[in-house]
N, C-alpha and C positions, 0 to 999 in steps of 0.2 A: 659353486657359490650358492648358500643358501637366500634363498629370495621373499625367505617366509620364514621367522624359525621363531616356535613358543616355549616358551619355560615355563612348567610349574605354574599352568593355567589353570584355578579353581571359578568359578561361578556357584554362589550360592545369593539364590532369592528367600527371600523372606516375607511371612506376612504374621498377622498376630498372633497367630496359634501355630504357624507350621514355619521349619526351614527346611526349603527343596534346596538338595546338590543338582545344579543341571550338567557342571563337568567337575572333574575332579586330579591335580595333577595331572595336565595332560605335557606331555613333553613332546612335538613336532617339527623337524624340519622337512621344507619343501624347497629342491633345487634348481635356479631360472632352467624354463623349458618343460620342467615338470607335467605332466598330466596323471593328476593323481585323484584316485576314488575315494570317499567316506560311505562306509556301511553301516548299518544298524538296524537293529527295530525301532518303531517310531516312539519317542517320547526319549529317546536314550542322549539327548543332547546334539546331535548331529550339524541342525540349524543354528545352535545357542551358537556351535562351534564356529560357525561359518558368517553368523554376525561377528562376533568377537576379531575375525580374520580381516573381515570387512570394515572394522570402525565403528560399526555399528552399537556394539554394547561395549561396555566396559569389564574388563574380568574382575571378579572380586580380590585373587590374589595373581601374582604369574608375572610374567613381562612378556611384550609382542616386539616383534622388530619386522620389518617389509622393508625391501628394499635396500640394507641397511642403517635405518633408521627408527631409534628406538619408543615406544605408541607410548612408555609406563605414565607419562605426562602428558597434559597437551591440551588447548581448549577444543572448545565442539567445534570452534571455525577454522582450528586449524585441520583437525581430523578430517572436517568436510572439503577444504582445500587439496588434502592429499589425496582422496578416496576419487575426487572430481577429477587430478591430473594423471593419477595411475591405476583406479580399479575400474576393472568394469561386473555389472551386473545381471545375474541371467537368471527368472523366476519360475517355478511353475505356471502360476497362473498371470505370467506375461507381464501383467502391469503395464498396461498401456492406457494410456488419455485416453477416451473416448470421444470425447469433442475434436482430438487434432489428428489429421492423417497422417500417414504412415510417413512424409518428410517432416512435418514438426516434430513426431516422436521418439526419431530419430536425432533430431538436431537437436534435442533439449539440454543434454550435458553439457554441448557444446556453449550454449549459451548462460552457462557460469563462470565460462573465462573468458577474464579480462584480459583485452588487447587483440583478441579473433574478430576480425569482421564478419558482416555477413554473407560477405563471394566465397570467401574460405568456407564457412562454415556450410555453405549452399555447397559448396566445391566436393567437400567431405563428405555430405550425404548421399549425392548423387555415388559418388564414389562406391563405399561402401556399399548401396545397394544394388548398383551393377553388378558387383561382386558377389554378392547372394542372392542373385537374379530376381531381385525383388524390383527394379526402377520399373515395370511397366505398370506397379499399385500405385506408386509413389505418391499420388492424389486419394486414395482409398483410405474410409475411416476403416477401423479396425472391427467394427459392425461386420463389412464387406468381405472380411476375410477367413479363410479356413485356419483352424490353431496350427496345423504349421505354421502357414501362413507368417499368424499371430506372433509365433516364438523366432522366425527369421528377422521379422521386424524387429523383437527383442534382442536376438542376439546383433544384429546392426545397429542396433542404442549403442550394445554394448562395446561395439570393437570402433565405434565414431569417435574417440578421442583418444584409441592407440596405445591403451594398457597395456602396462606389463603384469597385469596379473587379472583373468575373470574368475567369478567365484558366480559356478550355476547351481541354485538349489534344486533339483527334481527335476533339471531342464525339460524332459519328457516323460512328465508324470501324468499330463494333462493328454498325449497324445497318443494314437492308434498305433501300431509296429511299425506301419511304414514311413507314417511323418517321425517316428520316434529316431528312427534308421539313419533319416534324411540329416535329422539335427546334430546326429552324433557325426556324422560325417561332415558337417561343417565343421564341429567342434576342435574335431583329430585333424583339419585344415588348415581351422588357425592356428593350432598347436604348433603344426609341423613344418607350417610354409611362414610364420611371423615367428615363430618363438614365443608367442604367448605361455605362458603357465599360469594350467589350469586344477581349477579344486572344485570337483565337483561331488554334490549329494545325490546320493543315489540308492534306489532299492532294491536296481536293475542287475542283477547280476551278471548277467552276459554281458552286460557295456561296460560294466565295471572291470571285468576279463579282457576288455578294450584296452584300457591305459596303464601307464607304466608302472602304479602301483596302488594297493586297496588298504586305507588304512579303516581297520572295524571297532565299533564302537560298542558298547555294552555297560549301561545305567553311569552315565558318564566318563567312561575311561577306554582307554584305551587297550585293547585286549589282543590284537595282534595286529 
């Protein structure tokens, strides 16, 4: 079952003098449990892509479906209501508060839905971060911590309200070989032991030889 499938996805930005294609027909399905790569050089749309997957932008022409449920409409609140109960998020460079440590950081998603309290949502974090042997920072700002560190904490944002689909852009693009190593090995964890499906951007080609398939991109399209 397709868990992600685009049709006839263009993006085109515009400004007074110029119009940039950032994708162009792209035609993609991705199937629940997937762990699938995006290649390219940088500028080739990659990210547009992976917003547009996420909710995040709007395509100029195409249709999105996630889930089986179709994005061609819909307000910002509803987009945000979905992206809150089913995606989760994994960046280069982390994105974490700086003011809140590593269990507020964590609990933050949780805390846009309605109806969780807060034992649950305390319940979930600790959870989660046992799991990626992160509870012993659990008080630690992100100041404290080494960028694995940093992207552990990330990727426990992201797996705290039990997606069915993450979307990591560069997850270790910010990191040395061996934290890079580490996160890919969470990755292919959650992948394999939840079923998550995953779409990840990447420049990496060896990790990319990791997962079950590379789809490559080149000045918006899709090229194999």
């Amino acid at each position: 079952m397709s868990i992600i499938r685009l049709s006839g996805i263009s993006k085109v930005y515009h400004t007074k003098e110029i119009e940039t294609t950032a994708l162009e027909n792209i035609n993609i399905n991705v199937e629940r449990g997937e762990f699938v790569s995006i290649m390219g050089p940088s500028g080739c749309g990659k990210s547009t892509l992976l917003n547009i997957i996420g909710l995040l932008d709007r395509p100029t022409t195409g249709s999105i479906e996630l889930l089986g449920r179709s994005f061609d409409t819909g307000s910002d609140g509803d987009l945000a209501h979905f992206r809150n109960e089913n995606l989760g998020f994994v960046f280069q460079s982390f994105h974490l508060i700086p003011s809140l440590n590593v269990a507020a950081n964590v609990e933050l998603p949780l805390t846009y839905r309605s109806g969780m309290h807060a034992a649950e949502r305390r319940r979930r974090v600790q959870e989660v971060l046992e799991r990626l042997e992160m509870s012993h920072r659990i008080k630690h700002l992100p100041s404290q911590l080494s960028g694995g560190q940093c992207q552990r904490v990330a990727i426990a944002r992201a797996m705290v309200g039990r997606p069915a689909i993450i979307l990591a852009d560069e997850p270790t693009g910010n990191l040395d070989s061996k934290m890079g190593a580490e996160v890919m090995a969470l990755l292919h964890k959650l992948n394999k032991e939840d079923g998550t499906t995953i779409v990840m951007v990447t420049h990496n080609e060896a990790q990319a030889l990791e997962t079950d398939r590379i789809i490559r991109f080149f000045d918006g399209r899709v090229i194999s």
